[in-house]
C-alpha positions in Angstrom: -19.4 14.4 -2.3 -18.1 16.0 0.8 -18.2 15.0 4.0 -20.3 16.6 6.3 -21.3 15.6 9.9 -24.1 13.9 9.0 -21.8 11.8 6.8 -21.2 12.1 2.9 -23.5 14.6 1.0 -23.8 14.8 -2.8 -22.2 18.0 -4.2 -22.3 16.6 -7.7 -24.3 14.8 -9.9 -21.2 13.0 -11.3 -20.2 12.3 -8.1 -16.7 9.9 -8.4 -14.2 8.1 -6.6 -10.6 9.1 -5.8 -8.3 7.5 -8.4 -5.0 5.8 -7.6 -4.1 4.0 -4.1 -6.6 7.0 -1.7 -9.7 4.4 -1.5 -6.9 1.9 0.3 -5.5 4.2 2.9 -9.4 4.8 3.8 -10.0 0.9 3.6 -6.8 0.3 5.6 -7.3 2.3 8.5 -11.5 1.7 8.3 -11.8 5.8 8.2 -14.6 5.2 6.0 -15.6 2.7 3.2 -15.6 5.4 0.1 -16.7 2.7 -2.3 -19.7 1.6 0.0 -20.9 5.3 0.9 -20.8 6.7 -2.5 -23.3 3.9 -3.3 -25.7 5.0 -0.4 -25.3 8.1 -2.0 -26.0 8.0 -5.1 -29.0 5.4 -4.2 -30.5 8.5 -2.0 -29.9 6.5 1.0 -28.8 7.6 4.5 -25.3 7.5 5.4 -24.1 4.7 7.5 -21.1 6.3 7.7 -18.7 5.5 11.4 -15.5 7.1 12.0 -13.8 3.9 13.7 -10.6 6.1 14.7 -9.1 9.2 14.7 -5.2 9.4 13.1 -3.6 11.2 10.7 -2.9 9.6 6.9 -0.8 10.7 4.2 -0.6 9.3 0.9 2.2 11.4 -1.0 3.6 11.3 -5.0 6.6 13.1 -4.7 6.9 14.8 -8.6 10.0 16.8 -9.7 9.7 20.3 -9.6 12.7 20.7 -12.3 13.2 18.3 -15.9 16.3 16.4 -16.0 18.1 13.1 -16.3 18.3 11.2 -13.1 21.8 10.3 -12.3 21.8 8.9 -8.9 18.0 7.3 -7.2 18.1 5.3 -4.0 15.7 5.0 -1.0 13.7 3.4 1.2 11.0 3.6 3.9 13.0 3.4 6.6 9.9 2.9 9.0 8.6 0.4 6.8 12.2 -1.5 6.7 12.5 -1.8 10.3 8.7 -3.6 10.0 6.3 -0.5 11.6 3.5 -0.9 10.0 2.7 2.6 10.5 4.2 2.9 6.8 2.3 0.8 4.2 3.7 1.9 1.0 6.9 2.9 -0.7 7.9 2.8 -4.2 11.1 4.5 -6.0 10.2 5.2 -9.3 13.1 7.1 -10.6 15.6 5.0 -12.5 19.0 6.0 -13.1 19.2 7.3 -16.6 15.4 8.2 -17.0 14.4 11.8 -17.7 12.6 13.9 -15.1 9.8 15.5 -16.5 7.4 18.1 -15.4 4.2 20.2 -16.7 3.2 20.8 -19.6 4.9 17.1 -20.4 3.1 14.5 -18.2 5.5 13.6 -14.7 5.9 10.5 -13.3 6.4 10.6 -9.2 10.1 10.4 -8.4 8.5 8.0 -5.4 6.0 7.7 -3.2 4.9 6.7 0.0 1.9 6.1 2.7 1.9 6.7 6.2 -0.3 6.8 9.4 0.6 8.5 12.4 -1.6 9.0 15.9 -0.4 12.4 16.7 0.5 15.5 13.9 3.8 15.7 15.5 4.5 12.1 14.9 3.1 12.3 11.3 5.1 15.2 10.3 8.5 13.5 11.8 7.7 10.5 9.7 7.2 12.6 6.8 10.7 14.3 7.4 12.6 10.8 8.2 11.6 9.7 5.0 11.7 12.2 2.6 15.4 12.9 3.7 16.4 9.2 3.7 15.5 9.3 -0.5 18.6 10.2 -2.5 18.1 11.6 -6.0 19.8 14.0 -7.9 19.1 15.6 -11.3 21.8 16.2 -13.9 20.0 19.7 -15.9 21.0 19.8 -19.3 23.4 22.7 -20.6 21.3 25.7 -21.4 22.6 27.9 -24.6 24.0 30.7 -23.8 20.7 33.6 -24.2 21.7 36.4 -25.9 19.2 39.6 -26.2 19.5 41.8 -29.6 18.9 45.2 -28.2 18.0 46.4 -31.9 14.8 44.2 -31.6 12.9 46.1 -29.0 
């Protein structure tokens, strides 16, 4: 379904939820109930959806864009330390020692977090303030040395 301004329209017959923690951080901030409206929609039923506020939510997985062993993984929600509820979730899921992966192998987040902010410009320095207070570095293995046989083009 999208969301239209009459509410939630059907786009497909298969129509789903959002896996993972995404229905929460709707639920949470009573944005809309994507559980409840899907079933209106899929009953043919009108929409009862209500927009209860207007803020900004992110729900990030922070993935490794390179594979390699984790040597070093610490971090915290600094917002969410301090007790601002403004950030519900952290997790650190990189473990010293654990290999990195990334596509066509299946990732696992490095970490991730969810946030709500009033304003873009306090959302985005949220973002910033914790993303930079998560330390992790990436040991690459040693690459052979490629060598190119001219005779063989």
């Amino acid at each position: 379904m999208r969301l239209g301004p009459e509410g939630p329209v059907l786009i497909e017959i298969a129509a789903r939820l959002p896996g993972g923690p995404f229905q929460l951080g709707y639920l949470k901030y009573k944005v809309i109930n994507l559980t409840r409206e899907i079933i209106h929609v899929w009953l043919g039923e009108k929409s009862r959806f209500v927009k209860s506020r207007a803020c900004h939510v992110l729900q990030k997985a922070v993935f490794p864009r390179t594979a390699g062993t984790i040597r070093i993984a610490s971090g915290d929600a600094p917002c969410s330390v301090a007790g601002d509820e403004s950030v519900w979730d952290f997790k650190l899921f990189a473990r010293d020692g654990e290999q990195a992966l990334t596509y066509p192998e299946i990732p696992r987040p490095l970490y991730y977090y969810a946030l709500e902010a009033a304003t873009a410009h306090e959302f985005e320095a949220m973002s910033e303030q914790i993303e930079s207070s998560v330390v992790i570095e990436l040991e690459y293995p040693q690459r052979a040395q490629e060598t190119v046989d001219d005779r063989a083009f």
